[in-house]
Structures are given as C-alpha cells and as structure tokens.
C-alpha positions in Angstrom: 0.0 0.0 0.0 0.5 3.5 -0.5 2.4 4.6 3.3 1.6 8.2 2.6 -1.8 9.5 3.0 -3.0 12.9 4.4 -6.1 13.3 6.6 -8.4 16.4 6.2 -10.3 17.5 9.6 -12.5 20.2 9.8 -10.2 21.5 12.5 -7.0 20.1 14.1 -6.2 20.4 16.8 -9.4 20.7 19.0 -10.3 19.9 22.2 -13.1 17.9 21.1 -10.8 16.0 18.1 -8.1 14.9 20.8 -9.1 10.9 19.0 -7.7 12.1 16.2 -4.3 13.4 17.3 -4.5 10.4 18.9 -4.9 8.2 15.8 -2.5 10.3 13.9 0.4 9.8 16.4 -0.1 6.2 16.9 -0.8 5.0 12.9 2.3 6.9 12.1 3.8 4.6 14.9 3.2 1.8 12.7 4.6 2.8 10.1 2.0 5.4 8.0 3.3 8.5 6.9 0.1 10.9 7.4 0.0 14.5 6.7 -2.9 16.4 8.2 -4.7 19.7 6.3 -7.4 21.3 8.8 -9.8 23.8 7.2 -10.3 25.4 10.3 -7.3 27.1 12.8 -6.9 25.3 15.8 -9.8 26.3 18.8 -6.9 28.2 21.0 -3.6 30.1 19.6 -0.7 28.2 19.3 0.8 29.4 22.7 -2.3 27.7 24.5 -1.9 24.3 22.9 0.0 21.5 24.6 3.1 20.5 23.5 2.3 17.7 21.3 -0.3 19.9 19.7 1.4 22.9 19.0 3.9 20.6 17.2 0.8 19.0 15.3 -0.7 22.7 14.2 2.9 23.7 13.4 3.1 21.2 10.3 -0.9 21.3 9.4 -1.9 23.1 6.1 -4.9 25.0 6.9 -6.8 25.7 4.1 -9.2 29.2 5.1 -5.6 30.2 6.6 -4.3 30.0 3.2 -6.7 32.6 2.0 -8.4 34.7 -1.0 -5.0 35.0 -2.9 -4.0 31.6 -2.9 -7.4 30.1 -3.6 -7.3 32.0 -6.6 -3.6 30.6 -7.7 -4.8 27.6 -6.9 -7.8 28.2 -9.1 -5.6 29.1 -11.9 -3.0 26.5 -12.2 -5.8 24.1 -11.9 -7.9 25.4 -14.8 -4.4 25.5 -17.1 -3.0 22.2 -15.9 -6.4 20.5 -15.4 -9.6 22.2 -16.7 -11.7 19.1 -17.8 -11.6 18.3 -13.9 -12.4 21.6 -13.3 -15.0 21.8 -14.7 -16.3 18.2 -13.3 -15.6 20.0 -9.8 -18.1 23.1 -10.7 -20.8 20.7 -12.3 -20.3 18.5 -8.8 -20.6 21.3 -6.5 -23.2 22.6 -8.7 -25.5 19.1 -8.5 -24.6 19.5 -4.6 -26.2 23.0 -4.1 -28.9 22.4 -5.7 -31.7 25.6 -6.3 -30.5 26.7 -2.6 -28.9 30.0 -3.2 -27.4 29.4 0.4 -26.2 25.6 -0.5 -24.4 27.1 -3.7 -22.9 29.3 -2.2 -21.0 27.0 0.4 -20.5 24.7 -2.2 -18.3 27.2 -4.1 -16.7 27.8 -1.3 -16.1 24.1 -0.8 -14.8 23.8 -4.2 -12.3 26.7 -3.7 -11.0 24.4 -0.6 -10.7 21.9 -2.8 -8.8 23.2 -4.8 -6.5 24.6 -2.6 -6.2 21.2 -1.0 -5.9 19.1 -4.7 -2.9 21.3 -4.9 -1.4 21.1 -1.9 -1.8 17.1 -2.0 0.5 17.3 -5.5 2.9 19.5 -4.0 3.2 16.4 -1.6 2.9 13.6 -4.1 -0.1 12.3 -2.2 -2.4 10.3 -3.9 -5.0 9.3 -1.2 -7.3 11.6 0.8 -9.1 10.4 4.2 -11.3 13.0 6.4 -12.7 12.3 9.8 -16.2 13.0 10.2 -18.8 12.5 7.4 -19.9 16.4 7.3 -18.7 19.4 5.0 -14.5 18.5 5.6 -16.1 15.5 3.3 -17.9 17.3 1.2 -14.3 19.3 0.6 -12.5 15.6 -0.1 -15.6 14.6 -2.3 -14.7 17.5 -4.6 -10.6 16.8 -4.2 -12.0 13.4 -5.6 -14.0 14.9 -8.5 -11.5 17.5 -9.2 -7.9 15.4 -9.2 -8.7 12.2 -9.3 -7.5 11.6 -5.5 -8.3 8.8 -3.4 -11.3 9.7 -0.9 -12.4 7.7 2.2 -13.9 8.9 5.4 -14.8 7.9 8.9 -18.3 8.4 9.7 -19.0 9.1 13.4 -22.6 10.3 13.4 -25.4 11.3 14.7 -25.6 14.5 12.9 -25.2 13.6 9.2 -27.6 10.5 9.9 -30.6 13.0 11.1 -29.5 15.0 7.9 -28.6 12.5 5.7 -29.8 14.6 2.4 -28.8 17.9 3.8 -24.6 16.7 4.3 -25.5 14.8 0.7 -24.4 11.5 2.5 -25.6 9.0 0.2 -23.5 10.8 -2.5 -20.8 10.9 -0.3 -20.8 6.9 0.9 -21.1 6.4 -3.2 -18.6 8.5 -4.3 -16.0 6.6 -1.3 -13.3 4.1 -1.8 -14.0 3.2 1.1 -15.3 4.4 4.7 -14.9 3.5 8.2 -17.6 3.2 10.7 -16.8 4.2 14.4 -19.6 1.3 15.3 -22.1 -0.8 14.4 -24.9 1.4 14.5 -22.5 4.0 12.4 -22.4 0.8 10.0 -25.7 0.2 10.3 -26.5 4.1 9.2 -24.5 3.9 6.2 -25.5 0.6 4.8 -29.5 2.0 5.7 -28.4 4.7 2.9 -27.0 2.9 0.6 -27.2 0.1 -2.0 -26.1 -3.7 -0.9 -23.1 -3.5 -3.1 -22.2 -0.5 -1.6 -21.5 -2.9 1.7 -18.3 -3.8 1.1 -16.5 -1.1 1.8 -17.6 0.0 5.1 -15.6 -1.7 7.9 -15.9 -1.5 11.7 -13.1 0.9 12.9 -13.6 1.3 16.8 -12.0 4.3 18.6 -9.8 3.6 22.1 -7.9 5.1 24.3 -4.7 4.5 26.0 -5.2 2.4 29.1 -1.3 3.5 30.4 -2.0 6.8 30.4 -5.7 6.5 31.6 -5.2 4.0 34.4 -6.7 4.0 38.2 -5.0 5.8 40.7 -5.8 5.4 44.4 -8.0 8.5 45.8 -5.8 10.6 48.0 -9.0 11.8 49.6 -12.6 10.3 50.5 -15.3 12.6 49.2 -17.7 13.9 51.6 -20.5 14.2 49.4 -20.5 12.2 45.6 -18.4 13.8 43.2 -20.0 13.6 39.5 -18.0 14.4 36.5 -19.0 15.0 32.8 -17.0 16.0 30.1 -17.8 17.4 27.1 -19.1 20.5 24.7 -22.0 22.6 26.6 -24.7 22.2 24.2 -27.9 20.9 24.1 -26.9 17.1 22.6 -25.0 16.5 25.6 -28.5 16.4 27.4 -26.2 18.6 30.8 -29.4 19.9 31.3 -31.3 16.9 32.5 -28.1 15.9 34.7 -28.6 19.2 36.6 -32.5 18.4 37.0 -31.3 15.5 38.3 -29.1 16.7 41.2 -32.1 19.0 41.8 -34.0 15.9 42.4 -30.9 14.0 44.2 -30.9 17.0 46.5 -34.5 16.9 47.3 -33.8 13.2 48.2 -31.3 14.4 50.5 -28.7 12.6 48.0 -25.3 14.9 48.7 -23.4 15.4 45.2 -21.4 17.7 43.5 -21.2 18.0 39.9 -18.1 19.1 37.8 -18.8 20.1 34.2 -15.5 20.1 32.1 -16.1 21.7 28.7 -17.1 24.7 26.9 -19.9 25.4 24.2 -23.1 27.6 23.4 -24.9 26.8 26.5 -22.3 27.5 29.0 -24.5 30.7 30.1 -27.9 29.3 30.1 -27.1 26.4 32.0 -25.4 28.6 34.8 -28.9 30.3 34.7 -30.7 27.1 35.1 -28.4 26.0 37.6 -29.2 29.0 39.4 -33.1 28.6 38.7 -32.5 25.3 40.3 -31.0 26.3 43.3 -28.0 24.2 42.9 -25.5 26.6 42.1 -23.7 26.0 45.0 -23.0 22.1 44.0 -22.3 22.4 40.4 -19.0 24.0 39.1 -18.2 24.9 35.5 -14.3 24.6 34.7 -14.0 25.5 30.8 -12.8 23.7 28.4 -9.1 21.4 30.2 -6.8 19.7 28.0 -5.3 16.7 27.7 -2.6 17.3 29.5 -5.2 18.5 33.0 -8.3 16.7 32.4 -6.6 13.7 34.5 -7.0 15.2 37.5 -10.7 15.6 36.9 -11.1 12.3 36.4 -8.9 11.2 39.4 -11.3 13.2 41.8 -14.7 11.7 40.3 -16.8 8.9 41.9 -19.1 8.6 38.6 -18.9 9.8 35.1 -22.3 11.0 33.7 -22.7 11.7 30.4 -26.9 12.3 29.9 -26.4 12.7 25.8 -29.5 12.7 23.7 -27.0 12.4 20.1 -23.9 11.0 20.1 -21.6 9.1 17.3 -19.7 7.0 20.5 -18.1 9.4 23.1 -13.9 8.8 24.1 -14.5 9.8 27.2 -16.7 7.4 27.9 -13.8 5.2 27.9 -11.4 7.0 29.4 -13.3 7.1 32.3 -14.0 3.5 31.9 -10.5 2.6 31.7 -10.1 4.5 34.8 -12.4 2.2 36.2 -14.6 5.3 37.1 -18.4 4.1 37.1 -20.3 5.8 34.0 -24.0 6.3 33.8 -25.2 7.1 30.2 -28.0 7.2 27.5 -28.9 4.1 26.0 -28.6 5.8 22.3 -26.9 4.9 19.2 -23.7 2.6 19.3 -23.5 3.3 22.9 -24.8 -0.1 23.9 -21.9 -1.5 22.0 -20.0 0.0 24.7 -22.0 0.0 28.0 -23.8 -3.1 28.8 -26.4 -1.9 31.3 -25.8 -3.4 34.9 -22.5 -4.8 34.1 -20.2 -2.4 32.9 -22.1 1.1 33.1 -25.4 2.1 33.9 -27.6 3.1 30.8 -30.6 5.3 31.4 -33.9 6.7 29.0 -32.3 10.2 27.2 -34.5 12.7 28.7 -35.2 10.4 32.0 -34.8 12.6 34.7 -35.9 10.8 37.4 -34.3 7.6 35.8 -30.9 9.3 35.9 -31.1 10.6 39.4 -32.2 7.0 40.4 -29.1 5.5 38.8 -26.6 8.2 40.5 -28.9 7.4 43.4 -27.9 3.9 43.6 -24.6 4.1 42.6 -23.8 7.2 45.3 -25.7 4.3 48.0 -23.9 1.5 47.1 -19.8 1.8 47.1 -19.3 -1.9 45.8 -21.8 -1.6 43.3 -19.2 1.7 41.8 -15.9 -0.8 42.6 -17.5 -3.8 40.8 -18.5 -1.6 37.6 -15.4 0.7 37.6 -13.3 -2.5 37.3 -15.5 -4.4 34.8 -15.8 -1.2 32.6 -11.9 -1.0 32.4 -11.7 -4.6 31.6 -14.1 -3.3 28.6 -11.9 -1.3 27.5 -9.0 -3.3 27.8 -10.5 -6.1 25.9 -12.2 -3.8 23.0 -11.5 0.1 23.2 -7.4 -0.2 23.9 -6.4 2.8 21.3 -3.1 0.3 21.0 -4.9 -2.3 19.6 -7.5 -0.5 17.3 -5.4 1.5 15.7 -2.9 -1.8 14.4 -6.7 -2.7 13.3 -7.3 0.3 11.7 -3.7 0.5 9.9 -4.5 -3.4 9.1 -8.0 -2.0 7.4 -6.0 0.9 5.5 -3.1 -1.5 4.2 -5.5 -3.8 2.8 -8.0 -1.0 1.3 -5.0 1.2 -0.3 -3.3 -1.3 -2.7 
C-alpha cells in the first residue's frame, strides 16, 4: 500500500478532536506517513496548545488560513493544468447546491478548498485523501475526488449527518467513497440504511480507544464527603447537561449529597449557569471551561461517577477514558453506545431525557460503594479487551493496508 496518505479534519487540533491526534500519532507509529490539512485554525492560539499539539498545528496546512489570494492561484494552475476536472468540480458542486442559493454558495466555497487542497496534495505527491467525520470536511474531499482524481475515504461518526442525511448529501458521499470506516455498528448500520447492498463492502468496523497507560486507576488521596459527578464534554444541548442538573435537583430533594463538575465549553455554558441558578443548585455544580489533555486527569482522578446524559452522540472517548479509569459511568442508551456499556455490568444506561431515571441511577450508585468498585473495574476490563487505542489503531492501519493497494 501506499504509506503516505494525508487526513483532512475540519479543525485540528481541538479539544473535542483529541481521537484524532490520537490516531494520527499512533498509525504513524506503525509505520504510515500521514500528513494532516485542517480547514479550520486550531480552537486556541498556538501558545495555548500542549506540547504535542502545538507541534501537530505547526506542520498542518490550513486551508481558510491559506486565504483569497491563494485560492485563486490555486484556481488558476488548476484550470491551465487540469480544466476538464475543473470543470467536473463546478458541475459536482453545482448538482450538490442544488436551487439553494445558500447551498451554492458553500459549495463554491467548498470547491475553492478543494482546490487549494488538490494542490497542496501534488505538492506532496499524495495520492489518497481520508477525512474524519462524514460532514462538510467530506464534502471538501468529495470535490478533491471529483476534481484530481484523489483517493477519498472517510470515517463516519454520526449522529448529525444520519438526522440529515440529504442535507450533508451523505448517500453521495458513501457512493462517491473508496472506502469508509464506521466508528460502530450502529454508524455501520446508518450507512449501509443509505445505501445500496453492493455499496456494503466497503464499510468496515473501525472502533475508537484510548490509552489504558496513560488512563489508568490511581488510588483517591482523599474520600469525598458528598459524591463527586463528573462530565465531560461540549456545553450544548446534545450532551443532554441539562437533565443531569434536574437530576441533582432531584438528588438534593432526596437528600442525595453530590457535586457536579462540568468540564467543557460550548453555546450553553451561560444558560445552564442560569438554570443552575433557577435550580437552586448553584452551589453544587461548578463549571471549569474547556481542560486539555494534559489536565483533564485530575478531573477524572477526583470523580466517583462519570455522567454523560447525551440525547445524540456518534460513541463518546470519554466514555472510555473514564472507563478505563475504572470510574463508574452512567449514560444514555442511544446509538452505538450499547456497543459499549452493557447496562448493569459495565455502566449504567438510562432513558435520554429520563430525569428521574438518571437521578435514580446516580442514586444507587452514590448508595452502594461496591456496586461503583465492581462496575469501575468491569468497565476497564471493557476497555482493555475492546477500546485499547493500541490495539485498534494496528486494526485500523491493518484496514487501511489492505483498502489502499
């Protein structure tokens, strides 16, 4: 196969892409050269990334970065050393837009980052293309594809593309793949909903892990006086943080002592201080930001239980990094999740939009100190046995070696 390949992610690095710096680091461990091309700038200035990502951002092309002036070099020496696939790229985006002035509009804008990408891939001598997430970074790679002639894959993580399958053109997309990866079954199951049977073939099962080594138990310096929740991710209304702070409403009516930590940023940060607030719970929840990989381990060393009360999700890492920390973790029983969490045995899966079902499994867990040993240690075994980033990612470099020939 082909050991050079770039990746195209809609921005790199992120705090919510960490997997993917992840995935990067440890394919080109076994042996893959990968360049990465971002179209976004990282989510923080360079001097506020960690160390390994800072030396990640410092050799990723970013594509807006790159901006009107280059786009329209780019535009040039493709229409004099290539204009029959120029002109497949403007009928493409074209069919894509449709009679949406709006959806034209981005889709010349997607072709211009195309461009500028097709370029920069030749510059490299890179032949194949692969872009995480299934949403317009593909619809860019799509149009490489049209344009150049590149290779194009993609791993589909869900949920959003699925609820809006004909709005991110996905059934074009899985089509116009040489192949894709699915982060689950359920992603699988998505794809292969949308798309012909002898389309099936090239969809395999790529799971995400994490590092057991890094995220390992550590003995608790300090017992808790009250239960010590933690969840991590974006603040916005698919995370579902709203019905976790009903439910320590509820706990606290019960006479239930917890604290909840919420690690993250996102649109909602403000309104759900307010309805903390409304709540009267203000006192027991605290709001850090957004923590890095290089801090977030001390969050997780301090927590009793992860809850993570999502109503979308593709299948969240840090789900199993608290896992593998052998932290209990309540969740939604949504999507591929159940391929994680088997209710009762490792995790405790709840209703999305259960209040009173959540706050009864924090409830139990918060009365029952056994009950959080005996799950914390099955869930890392969980993750040991299917989620060890190790071990997926010689799977996933297996499944690129035998797709790129």
């Amino acid at each position: 196969m082909s050991q050079r390949i770039a990746y195209l992610v809609s921005q790199y690095p992120a705090y919510s892409h960490t997997f993917i710096l992840r995935e990067v680091l440890q394919l080109r461990q076994f042996g893959m050269e990968i360049v990465v091309a971002s179209i976004n700038n990282p989510d923080r200035p360079l001097e506020k990334l960690t160390e390994v990502e800072r030396a990640e951002a410092e050799q990723t092309f970013y594509v807006k970065a790159q901006g009107i002036a280059k786009a329209a070099v780019a535009l040039a020496k493709t229409l004099l050393s290539n204009p029959m696939g120029l002109w497949r790229g403007i009928k493409h985006a074209r069919k894509l837009g449709g009679w949406d002035i709006k959806r034209l509009l981005y889709h010349g804008f997607y072709l211009l980052e195309a461009l500028l990408i097709g370029q920069w891939l030749r510059s490299q001598q890179i032949t194949h293309l692969h872009v995480h997430f299934a949403t317009p970074a593909a619809s860019v790679g799509m149009l490489v594809k049209t344009v150049f002639g590149t290779g194009f894959s993609f791993t589909v993580h869900g949920p959003d593309e699925f609820y809006d399958a004909a709005g991110y053109n996905l059934p074009e997309k899985i089509l116009a793949a040489d192949f894709i990866f699915c982060i689950s079954h359920y992603a699988r199951s998505q794809v292969m909903k949308l798309s012909p049977v002898s389309a099936w073939p090239k969809f395999d099962v790529c799971r995400l892990g994490v590092d057991p080594q890094r995220f390992a138990p550590a003995p608790k310096t300090q017992v808790n006086c009250q239960c010590e929740l933690l969840c991590v991710g974006r603040l916005t209304s698919a995370k579902g943080q709203a019905i976790l702070l009903e439910a320590v409403a509820a706990l606290q009516t019960r006479q239930v002592p917890v604290r909840l930590t919420l690690v993250g940023m996102g649109p909602d940060e403000k309104s759900l201080q307010a309805y903390a607030e409304q709540l009267g719970i203000s006192g027991q929840v605290r709001f850090t930001g957004a923590v890095d990989q290089d801090h977030i381990l001390r969050y997780y060393q301090t927590a009793d239980m992860f809850v993570l009360p999502s109503f979308a999700e593709g299948l969240p890492v840090v789900l199993m990094e608290a896992m593998a920390i052998e932290i209990p973790c309540i969740t939604t029983a949504i999507t591929g999740v159940p391929e994680l969490i088997q209710n009762g045995e490792d995790g405790l899966l709840v209703a999305a939009s259960d209040v009173n079902g959540l706050a009864d499994a924090i409830s139990r867990l918060a009365n029952d100190p056994e009950l959080r040993r005996k799950i914390g240690q099955a869930g890392r075994e969980k993750v040991l046995a299917e989620y060890d980033l190790h071990k997926n990612t010689e799977l996933l470099f297996k499944a690129f070696s035998s797709r790129l020939v």
